[in-house]
C-alpha positions as CSV (number, residue, x, y, z in Angstrom):
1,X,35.8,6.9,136.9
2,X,33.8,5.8,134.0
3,X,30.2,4.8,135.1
4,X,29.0,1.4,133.7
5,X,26.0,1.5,131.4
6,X,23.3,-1.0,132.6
7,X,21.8,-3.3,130.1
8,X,18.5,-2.0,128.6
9,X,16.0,-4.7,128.6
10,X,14.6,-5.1,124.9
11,X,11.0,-5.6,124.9
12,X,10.0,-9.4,124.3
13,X,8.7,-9.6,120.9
14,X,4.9,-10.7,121.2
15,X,4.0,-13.4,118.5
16,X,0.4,-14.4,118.8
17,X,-0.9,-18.0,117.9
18,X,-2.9,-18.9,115.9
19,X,-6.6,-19.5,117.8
20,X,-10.3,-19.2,116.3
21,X,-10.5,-16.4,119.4
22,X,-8.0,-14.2,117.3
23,X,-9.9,-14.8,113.8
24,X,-13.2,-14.0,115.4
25,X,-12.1,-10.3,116.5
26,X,-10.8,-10.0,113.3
27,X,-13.8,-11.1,111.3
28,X,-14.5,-7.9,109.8
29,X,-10.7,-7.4,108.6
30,X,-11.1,-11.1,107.1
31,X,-14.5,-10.2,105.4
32,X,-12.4,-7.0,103.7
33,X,-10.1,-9.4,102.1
34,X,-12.9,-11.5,100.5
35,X,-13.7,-9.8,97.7
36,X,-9.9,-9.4,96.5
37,X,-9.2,-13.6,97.2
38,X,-12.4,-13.7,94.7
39,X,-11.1,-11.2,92.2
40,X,-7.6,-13.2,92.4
41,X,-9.1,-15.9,91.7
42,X,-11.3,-15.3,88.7
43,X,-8.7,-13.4,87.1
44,X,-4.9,-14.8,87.9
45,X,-6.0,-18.2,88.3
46,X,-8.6,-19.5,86.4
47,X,-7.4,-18.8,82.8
48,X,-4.1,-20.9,83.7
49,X,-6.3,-23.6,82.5
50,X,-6.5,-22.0,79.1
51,X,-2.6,-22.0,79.2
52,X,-3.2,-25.8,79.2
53,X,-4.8,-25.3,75.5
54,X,-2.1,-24.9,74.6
55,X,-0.6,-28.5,74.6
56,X,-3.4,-30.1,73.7
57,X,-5.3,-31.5,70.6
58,X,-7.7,-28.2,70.7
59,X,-10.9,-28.3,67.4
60,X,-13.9,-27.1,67.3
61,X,-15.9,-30.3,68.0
62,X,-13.4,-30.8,71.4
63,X,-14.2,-27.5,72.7
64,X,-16.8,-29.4,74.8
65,X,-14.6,-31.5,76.4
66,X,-13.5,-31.3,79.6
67,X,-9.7,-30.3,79.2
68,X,-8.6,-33.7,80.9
69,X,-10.2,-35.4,78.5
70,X,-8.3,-33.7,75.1
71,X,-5.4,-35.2,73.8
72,X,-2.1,-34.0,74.9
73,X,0.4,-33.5,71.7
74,X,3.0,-31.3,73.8
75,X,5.1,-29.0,71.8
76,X,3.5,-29.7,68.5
77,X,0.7,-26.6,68.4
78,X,4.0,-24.5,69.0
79,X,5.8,-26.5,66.0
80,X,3.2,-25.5,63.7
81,X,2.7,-22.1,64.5
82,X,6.8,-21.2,64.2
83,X,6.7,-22.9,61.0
84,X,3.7,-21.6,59.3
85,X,4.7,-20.0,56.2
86,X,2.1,-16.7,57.5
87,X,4.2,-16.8,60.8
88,X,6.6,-14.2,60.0
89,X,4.4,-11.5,58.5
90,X,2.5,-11.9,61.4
91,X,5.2,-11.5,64.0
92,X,5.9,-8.1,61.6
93,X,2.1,-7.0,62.1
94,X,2.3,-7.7,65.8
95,X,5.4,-5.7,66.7
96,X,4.3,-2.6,64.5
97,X,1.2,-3.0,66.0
98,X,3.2,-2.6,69.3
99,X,5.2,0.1,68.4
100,X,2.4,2.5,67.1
101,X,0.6,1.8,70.0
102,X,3.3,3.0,72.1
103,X,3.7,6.0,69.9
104,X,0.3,7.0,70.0
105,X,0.5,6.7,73.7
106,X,3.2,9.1,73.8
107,X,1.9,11.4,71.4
108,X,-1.8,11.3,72.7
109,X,-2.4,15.2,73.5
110,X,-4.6,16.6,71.8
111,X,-3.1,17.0,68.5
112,X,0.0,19.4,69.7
113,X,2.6,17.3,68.1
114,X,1.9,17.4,64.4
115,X,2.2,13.8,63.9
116,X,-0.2,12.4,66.6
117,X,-3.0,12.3,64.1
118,X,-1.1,10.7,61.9
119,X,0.2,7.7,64.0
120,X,-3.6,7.6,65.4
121,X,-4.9,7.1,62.1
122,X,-2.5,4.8,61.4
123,X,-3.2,2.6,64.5
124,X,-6.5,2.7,64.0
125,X,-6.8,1.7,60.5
126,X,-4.3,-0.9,61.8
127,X,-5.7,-2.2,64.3
């Protein structure tokens, strides 16, 4: 005869609540975090406001302003930009720019490759 395998009991999960008992034992695991909320902060969300810039009626005498007090002209700054007559040149200079910089990445050792100087003077005349 086959014997019957008795049900193993699975261990309850244990989900604690959320209490000011539980965030005071873990005051000093809280205070650890503080300094990286700060750094998140000051460097992944405050300059979205500059993004806002972007849309609005930015010169040098509104730089002042608060930015809810410029002038919102939507896509316009972006209108200008693409249709510039400098605009392509400058896309050109930007994605060279790129490209050497990669390369000199790459090619940063010392001088073993016999063009890494080259593409390092090139960058930095460049750039």
């Amino acid at each position: 005869m086959k014997k019957k395998k008795a049900k193993e009991a699975k261990p309850k999960e244990m989900k604690q609540k959320f209490s000011w008992g539980l965030m005071w034992r873990q005051r000093y695991l809280l205070a650890m975090s503080v300094p990286f909320v700060i750094w998140l902060i000051i460097f992944k969300y405050v300059p979205l406001w500059g993004w806002t810039m972007a849309f609005q009626e930015v010169k040098p005498g509104t730089f002042a302003l608060p930015v809810w007090e410029r002038e919102f002209v939507g896509l316009e700054n972006f209108m200008k930009a693409f249709t510039d007559r400098l605009f392509p040149q400058t896309m050109v200079n930007t994605i060279m720019l790129s490209i050497l910089g990669i390369a000199k990445m790459l090619l940063n050792d010392g001088g073993a490759v016999p063009c890494s100087r080259t593409v390092e003077c090139i960058y930095g005349y460049l750039s």
